[in-house]
DRENZAMAR-354516 format. One record per residue (C-alpha): y, x, z; residue in one letter. Coordinates in Angstrom, 2 decimals. Example, Ala and Ser with C-alpha at 12.3 -4.5 7.8 and 13.67 -1.06 7.14 Angstrom:
! DRENZAMAR-354516
+---------+---------+---------+---------+
!   north !    east !      up ! residuo !
+---------+---------+---------+---------+
!   -4.50 !   12.30 !    7.80 !       A !
!   -1.06 !   13.67 !    7.14 !       S !
+---------+---------+---------+---------+
***
This chain:
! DRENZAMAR-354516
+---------+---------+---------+---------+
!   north !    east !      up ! residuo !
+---------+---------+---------+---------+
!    1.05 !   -6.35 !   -0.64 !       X !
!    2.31 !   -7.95 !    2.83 !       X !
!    1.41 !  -11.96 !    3.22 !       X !
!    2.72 !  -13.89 !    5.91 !       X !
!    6.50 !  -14.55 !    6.84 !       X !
!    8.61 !  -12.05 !    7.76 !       X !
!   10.50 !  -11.86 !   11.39 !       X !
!   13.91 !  -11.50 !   10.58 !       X !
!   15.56 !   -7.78 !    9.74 !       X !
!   16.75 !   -5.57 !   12.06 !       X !
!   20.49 !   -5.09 !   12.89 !       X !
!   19.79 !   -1.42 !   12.11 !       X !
!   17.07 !    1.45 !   11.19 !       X !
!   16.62 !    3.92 !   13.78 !       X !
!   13.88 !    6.58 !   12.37 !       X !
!   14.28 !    8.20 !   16.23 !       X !
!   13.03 !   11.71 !   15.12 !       X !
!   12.56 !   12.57 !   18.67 !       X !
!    9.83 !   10.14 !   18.78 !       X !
!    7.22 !   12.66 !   17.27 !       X !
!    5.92 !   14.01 !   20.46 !       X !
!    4.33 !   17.26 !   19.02 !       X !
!    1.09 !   17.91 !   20.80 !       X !
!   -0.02 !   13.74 !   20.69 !       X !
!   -1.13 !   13.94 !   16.89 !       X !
!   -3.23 !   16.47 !   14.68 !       X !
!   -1.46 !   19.67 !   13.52 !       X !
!   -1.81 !   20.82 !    9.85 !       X !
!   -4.80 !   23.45 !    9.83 !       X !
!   -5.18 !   23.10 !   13.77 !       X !
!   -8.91 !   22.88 !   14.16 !       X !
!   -9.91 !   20.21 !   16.55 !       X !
!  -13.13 !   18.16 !   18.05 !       X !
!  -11.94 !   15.02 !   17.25 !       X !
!   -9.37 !   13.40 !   14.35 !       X !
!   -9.22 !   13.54 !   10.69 !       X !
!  -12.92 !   13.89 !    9.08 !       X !
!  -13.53 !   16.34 !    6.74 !       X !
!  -14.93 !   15.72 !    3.14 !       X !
!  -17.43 !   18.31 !    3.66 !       X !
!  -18.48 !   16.37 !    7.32 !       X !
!  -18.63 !   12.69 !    5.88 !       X !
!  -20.88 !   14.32 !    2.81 !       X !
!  -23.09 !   15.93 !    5.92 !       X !
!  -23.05 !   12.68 !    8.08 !       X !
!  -23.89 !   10.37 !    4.96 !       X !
!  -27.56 !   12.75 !    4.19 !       X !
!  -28.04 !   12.69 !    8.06 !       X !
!  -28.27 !    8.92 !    8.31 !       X !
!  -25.41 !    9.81 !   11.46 !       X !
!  -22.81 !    7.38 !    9.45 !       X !
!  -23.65 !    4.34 !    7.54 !       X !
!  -23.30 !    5.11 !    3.93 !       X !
!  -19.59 !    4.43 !    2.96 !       X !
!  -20.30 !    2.57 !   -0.24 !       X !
!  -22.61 !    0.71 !    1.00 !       X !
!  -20.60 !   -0.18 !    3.63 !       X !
!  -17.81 !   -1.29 !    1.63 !       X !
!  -19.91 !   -3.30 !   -1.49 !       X !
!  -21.76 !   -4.78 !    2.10 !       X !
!  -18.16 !   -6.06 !    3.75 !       X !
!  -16.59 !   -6.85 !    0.53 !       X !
!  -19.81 !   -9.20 !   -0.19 !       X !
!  -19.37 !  -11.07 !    2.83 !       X !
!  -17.47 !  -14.47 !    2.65 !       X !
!  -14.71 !  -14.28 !    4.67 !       X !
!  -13.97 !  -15.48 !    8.15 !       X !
!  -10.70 !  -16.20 !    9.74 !       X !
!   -9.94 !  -14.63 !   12.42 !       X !
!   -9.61 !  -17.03 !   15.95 !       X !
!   -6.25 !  -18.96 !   15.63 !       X !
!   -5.58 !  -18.07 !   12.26 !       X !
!   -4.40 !  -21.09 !    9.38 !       X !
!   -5.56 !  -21.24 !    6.40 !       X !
!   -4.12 !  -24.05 !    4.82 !       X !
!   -1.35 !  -22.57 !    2.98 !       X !
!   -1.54 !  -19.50 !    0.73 !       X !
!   -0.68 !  -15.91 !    2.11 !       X !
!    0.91 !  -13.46 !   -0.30 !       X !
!   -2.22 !  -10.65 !    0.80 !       X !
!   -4.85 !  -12.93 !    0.44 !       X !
!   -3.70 !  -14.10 !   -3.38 !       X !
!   -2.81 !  -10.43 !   -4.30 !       X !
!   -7.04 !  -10.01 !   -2.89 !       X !
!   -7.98 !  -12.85 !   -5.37 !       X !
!   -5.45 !  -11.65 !   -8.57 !       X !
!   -7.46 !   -8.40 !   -7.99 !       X !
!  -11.42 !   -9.83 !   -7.54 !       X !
!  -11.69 !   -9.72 !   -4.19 !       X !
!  -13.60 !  -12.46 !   -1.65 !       X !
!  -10.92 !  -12.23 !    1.29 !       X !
!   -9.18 !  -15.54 !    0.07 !       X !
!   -9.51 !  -18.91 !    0.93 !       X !
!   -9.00 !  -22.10 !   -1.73 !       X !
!   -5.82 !  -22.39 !   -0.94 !       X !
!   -4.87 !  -18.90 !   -2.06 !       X !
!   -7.05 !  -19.27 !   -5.38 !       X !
!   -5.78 !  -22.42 !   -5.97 !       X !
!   -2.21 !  -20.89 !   -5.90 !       X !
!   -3.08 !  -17.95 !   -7.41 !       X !
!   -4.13 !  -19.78 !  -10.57 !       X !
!   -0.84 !  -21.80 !  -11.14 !       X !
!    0.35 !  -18.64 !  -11.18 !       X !
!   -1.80 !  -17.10 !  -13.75 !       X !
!   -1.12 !  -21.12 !  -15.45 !       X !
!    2.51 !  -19.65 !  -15.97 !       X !
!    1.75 !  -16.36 !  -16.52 !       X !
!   -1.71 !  -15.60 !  -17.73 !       X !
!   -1.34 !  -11.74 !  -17.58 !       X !
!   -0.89 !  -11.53 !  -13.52 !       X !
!   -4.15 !  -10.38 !  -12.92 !       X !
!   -3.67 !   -7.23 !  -15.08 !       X !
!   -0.42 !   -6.85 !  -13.12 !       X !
!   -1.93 !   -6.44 !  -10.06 !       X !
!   -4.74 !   -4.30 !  -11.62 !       X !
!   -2.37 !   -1.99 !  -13.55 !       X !
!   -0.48 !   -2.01 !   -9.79 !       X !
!   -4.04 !   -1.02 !   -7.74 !       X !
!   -4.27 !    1.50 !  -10.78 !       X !
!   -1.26 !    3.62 !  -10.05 !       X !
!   -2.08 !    3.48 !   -6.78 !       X !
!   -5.44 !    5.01 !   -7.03 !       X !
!   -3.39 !    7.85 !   -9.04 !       X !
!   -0.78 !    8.49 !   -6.82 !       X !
!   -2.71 !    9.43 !   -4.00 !       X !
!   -4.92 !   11.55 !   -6.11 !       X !
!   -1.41 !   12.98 !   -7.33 !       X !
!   -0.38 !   13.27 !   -3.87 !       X !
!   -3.65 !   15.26 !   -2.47 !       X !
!   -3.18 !   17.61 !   -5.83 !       X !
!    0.59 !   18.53 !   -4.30 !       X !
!   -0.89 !   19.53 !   -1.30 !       X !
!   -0.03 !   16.46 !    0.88 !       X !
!   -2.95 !   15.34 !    3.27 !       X !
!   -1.32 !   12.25 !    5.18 !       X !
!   -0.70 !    8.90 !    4.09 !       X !
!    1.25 !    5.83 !    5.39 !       X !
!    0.29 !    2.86 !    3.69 !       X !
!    2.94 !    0.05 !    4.23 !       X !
!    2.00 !   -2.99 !    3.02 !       X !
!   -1.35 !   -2.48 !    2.72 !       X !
!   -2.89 !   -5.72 !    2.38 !       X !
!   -6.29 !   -6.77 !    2.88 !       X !
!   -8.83 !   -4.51 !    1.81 !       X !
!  -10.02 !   -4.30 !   -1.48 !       X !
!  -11.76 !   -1.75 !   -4.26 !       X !
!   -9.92 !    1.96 !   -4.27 !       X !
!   -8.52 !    1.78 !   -0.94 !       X !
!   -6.63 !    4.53 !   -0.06 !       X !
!   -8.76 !    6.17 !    2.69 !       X !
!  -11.82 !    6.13 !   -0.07 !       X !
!   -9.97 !    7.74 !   -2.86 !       X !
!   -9.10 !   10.54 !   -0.40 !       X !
!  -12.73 !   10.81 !    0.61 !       X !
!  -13.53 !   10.98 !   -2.68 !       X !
!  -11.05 !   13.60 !   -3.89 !       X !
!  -10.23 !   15.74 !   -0.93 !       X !
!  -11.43 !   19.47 !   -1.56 !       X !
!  -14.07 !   20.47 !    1.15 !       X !
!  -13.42 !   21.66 !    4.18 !       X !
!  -10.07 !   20.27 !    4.24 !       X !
!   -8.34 !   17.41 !    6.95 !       X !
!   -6.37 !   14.06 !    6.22 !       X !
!   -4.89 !   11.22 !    7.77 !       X !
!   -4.13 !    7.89 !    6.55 !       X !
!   -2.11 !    4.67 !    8.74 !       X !
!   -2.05 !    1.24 !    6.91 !       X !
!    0.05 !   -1.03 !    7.93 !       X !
!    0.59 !   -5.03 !    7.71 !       X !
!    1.68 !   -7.48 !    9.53 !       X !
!   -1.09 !  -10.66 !    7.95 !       X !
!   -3.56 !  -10.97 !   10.95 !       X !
!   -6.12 !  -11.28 !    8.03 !       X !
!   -5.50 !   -8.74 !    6.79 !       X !
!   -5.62 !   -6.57 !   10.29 !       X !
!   -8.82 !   -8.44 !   11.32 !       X !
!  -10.98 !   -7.24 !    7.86 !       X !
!   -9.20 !   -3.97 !    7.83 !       X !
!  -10.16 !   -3.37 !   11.65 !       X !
!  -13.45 !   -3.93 !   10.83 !       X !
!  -14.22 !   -2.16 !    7.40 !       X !
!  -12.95 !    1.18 !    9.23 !       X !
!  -15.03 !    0.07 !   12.51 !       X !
!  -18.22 !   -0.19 !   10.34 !       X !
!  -17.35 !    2.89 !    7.82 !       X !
!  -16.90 !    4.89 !   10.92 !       X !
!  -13.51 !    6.44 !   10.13 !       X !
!  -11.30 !    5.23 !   13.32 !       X !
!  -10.80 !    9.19 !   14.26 !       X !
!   -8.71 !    9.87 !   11.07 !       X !
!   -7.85 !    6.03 !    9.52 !       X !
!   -5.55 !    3.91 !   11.55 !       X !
!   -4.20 !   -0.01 !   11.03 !       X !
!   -0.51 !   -1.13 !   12.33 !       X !
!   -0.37 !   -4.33 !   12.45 !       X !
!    3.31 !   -4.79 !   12.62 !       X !
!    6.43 !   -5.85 !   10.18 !       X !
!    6.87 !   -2.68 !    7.98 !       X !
!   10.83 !   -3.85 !    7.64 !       X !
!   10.80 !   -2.25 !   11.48 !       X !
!   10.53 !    1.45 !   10.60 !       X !
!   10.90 !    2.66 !   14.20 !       X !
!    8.13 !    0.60 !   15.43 !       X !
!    6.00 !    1.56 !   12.77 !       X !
!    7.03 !    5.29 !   13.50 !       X !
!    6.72 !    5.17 !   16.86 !       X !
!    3.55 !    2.79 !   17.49 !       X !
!    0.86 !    5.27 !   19.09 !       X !
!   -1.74 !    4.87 !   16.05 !       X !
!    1.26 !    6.85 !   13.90 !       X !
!    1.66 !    8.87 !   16.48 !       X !
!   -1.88 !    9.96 !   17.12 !       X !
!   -2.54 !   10.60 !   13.09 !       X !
!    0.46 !   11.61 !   11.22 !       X !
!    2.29 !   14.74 !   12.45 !       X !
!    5.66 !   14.08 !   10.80 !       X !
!    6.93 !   18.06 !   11.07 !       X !
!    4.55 !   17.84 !    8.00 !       X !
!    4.72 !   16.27 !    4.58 !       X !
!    3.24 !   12.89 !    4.62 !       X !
!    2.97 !   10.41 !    1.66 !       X !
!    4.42 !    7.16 !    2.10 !       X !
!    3.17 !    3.94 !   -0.31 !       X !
!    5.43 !    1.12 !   -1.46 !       X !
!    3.18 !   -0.33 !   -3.60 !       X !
!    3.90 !   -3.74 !   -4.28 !       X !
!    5.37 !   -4.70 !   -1.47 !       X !
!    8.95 !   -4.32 !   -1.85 !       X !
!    9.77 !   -7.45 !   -4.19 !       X !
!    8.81 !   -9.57 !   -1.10 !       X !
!   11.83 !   -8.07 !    0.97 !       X !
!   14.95 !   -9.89 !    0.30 !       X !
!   18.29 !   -8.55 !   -0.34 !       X !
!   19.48 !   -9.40 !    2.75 !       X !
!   17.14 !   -7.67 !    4.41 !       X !
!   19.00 !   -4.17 !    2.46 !       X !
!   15.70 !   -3.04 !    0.98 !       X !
!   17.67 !   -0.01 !   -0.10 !       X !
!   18.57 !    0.66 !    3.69 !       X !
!   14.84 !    0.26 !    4.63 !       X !
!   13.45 !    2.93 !    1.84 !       X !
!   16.01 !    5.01 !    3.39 !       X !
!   14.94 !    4.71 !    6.68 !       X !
!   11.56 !    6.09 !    6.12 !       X !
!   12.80 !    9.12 !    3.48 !       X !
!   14.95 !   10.49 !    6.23 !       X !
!   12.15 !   10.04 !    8.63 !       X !
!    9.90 !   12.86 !    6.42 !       X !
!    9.63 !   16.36 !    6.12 !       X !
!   10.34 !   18.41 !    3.48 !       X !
!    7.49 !   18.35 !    0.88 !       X !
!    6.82 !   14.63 !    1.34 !       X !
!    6.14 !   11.93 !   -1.03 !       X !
!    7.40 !    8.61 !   -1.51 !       X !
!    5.77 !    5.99 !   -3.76 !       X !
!    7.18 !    2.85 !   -5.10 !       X !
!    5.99 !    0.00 !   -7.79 !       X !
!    8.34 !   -3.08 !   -7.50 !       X !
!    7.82 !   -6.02 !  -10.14 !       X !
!   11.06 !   -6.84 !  -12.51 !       X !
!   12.08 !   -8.65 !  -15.22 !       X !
!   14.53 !   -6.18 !  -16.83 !       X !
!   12.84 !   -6.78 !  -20.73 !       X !
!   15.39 !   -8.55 !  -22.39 !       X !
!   13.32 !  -11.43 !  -23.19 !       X !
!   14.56 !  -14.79 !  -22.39 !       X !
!   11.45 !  -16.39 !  -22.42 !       X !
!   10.06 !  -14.06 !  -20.20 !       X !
!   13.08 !  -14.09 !  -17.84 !       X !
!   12.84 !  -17.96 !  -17.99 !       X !
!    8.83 !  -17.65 !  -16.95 !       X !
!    9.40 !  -14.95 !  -14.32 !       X !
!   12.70 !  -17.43 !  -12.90 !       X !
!    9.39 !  -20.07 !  -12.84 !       X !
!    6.93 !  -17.73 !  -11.07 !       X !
!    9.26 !  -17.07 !   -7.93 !       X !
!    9.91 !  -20.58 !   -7.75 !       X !
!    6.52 !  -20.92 !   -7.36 !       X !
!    6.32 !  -18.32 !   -4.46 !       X !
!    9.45 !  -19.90 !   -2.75 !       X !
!    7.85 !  -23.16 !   -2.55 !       X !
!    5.40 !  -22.11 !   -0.63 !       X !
!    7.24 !  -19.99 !    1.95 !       X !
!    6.48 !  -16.42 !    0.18 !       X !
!    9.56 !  -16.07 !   -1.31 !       X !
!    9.53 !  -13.08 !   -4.35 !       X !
!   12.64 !  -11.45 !   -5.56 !       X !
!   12.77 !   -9.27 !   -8.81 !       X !
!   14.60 !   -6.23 !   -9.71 !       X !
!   15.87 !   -4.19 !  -12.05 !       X !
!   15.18 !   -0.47 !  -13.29 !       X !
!   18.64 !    0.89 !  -12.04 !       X !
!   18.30 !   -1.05 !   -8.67 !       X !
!   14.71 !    0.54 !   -8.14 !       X !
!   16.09 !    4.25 !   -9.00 !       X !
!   18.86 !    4.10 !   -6.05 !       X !
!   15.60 !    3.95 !   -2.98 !       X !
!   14.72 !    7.18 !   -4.11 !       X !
!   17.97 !    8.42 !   -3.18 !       X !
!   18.45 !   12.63 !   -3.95 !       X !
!   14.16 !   12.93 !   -3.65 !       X !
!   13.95 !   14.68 !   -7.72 !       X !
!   11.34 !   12.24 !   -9.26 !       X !
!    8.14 !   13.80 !  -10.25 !       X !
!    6.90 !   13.64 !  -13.74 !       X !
!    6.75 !   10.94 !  -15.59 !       X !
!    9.69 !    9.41 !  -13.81 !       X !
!   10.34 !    5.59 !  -13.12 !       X !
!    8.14 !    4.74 !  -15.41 !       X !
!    5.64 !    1.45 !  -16.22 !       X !
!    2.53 !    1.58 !  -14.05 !       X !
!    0.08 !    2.13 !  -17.44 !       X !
!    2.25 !    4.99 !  -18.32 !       X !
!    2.35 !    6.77 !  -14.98 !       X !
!   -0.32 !    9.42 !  -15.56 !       X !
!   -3.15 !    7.18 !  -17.46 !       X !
!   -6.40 !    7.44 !  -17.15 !       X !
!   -7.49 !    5.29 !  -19.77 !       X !
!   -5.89 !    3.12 !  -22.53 !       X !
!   -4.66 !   -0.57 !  -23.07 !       X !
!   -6.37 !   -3.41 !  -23.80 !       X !
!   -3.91 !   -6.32 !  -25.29 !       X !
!   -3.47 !   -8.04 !  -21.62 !       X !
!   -2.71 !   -4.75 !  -20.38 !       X !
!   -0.12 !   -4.14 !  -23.03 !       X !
!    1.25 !   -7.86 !  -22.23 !       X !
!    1.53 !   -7.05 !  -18.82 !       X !
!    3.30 !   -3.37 !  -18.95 !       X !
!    6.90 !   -4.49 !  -18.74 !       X !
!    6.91 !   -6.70 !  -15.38 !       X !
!    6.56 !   -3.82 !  -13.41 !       X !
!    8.48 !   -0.08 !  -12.49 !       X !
!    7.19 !    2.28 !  -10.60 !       X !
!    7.67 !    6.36 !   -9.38 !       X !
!    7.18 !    9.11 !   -6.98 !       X !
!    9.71 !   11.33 !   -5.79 !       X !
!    9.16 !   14.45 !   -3.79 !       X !
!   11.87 !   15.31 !   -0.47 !       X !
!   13.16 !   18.85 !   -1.36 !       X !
!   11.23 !   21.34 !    0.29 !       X !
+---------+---------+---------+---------+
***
């Protein structure tokens, strides 16, 4: 989830296919000395004692209490940092927790929100690796937290096989722990951070960290995942999803969640009208969608199965506790595939 304000939205998208530059990034099945690690090649580095353990690595940074970076406020809330704190994390400051529990105040499910969110993102990329796709752009990404994307690959790409993922997010927070989890986990030849303003799809496309890992004549997986209810309408959200679908190849994935209000309850309309009040106030302004609004990004991409669907009921792993079931309706979410 981005934090931070946006800069403001770009006359028009360019996706600038030319800007691929074959020969500057790794080639599906192209064997190579340096780039993407292989499952098989973190399991042997990990016995070795070559590479740091990667769990350990991550429960070790996600321990630490967090540091700003040099120059960076923290005395009003970012949208990444409270999204880290609905979700358990320790990369937020009081000013974020203190925000983040008016929130759950008003609406005491949030946290199982943003868990049932993480959830389906978790299963997504697992979905995504079982189609075959091995590269990932992460926009959005946020800071990082448990089941980030590079670590479910790891832990579900077959042996012997290559990926790539790019995050991306514009929070300098966010940038500064993300830099340095990948630093420490050793994964800098095949995991990349963008710190940029993922409303700019030709920067993001173009900047030389996408350039070096994702080979876009191949199917990559791009993640939405709660990111896009902090784009305003004026900023043609639809436009923007575009932007990035005609930017893939054939075969490629894209993945949305987006939080709405679309259940018919007054009540619940009147709470969720209070929430992004709440987020307004405070500069990180929040706009909710419906289910027919969310269908149109995927443009002609066929949905995969289940469809636009509730996060708990996109391919569940495990079943709903009351919170959970509270929390189901706030939020749609799908993946659609680009014809082949």
């Amino acid at each position: 989830m981005m934090g931070g304000q946006y800069t403001p939205a770009p006359a028009g998208f360019d996706t600038d296919e030319a800007s691929t530059a074959r020969g500057e990034r790794p080639v599906s099945g192209e064997k190579r000395t340096t780039g993407p690690l292989t499952a098989s090649a973190v399991s042997r580095l990990s016995h070795s004692g070559e590479a740091v353990s990667q769990k350990r690595v991550k429960n070790g940074f996600m321990n630490e209490q967090p540091e700003a970076p040099p120059g960076i406020e923290v005395d009003r809330p970012a949208a990444a940092r409270i999204y880290d704190w609905y979700l358990g994390g320790t990369h937020n400051w009081a000013v974020d927790r203190e925000f983040g529990k008016k929130i759950v105040e008003l609406f005491p499910v949030m946290k199982n929100l943003a868990q049932q969110n993480r959830e389906f993102l978790g299963r997504a990329v697992k979905a995504a690796l079982d189609a075959g796709v091995r590269q990932f752009l992460d926009l959005g990404s946020g800071l990082p937290t448990m089941g980030n994307v590079h670590e479910i690959v790891l832990d579900h790409l077959p042996e012997d096989q290559r990926a790539s993922v790019v995050y991306v997010d514009h929070d300098p927070v966010a940038a500064a722990h993300t830099t340095l989890l990948l630093e420490r986990q050793e994964v800098t030849d095949w995991v990349g951070f963008v710190q940029a303003d993922f409303r700019k799809p030709r920067d993001i496309l173009r900047n030389p960290v996408t350039r070096r890992l994702l080979d876009r004549s191949q199917p990559v997986c791009v993640l939405m995942v709660a990111v896009l209810h902090f784009v305003a309408d004026a900023d043609r959200p639809g436009d923007l999803v575009a932007a990035y679908r005609d930017a893939l190849a054939p075969g490629s994935l894209l993945v949305v969640s987006h939080t709405s209000v679309d259940t018919g309850d007054d009540e619940e309309a009147a709470t969720a009208e209070l929430i992004t009040g709440a987020y307004r106030k405070t500069n990180l302004a929040l706009w909710l969608r419906d289910r027919a609004e969310i269908q149109t990004w995927f443009g002609d991409w066929p949905l995969v199965e289940p469809g636009l669907v509730h996060p708990p009921d996109w391919r569940p792993e495990r079943s709903l506790k009351l919170r959970d079931r509270q929390a189901r309706p706030f939020n749609w979410c799908g993946m659609a595939r680009r014809p082949l």
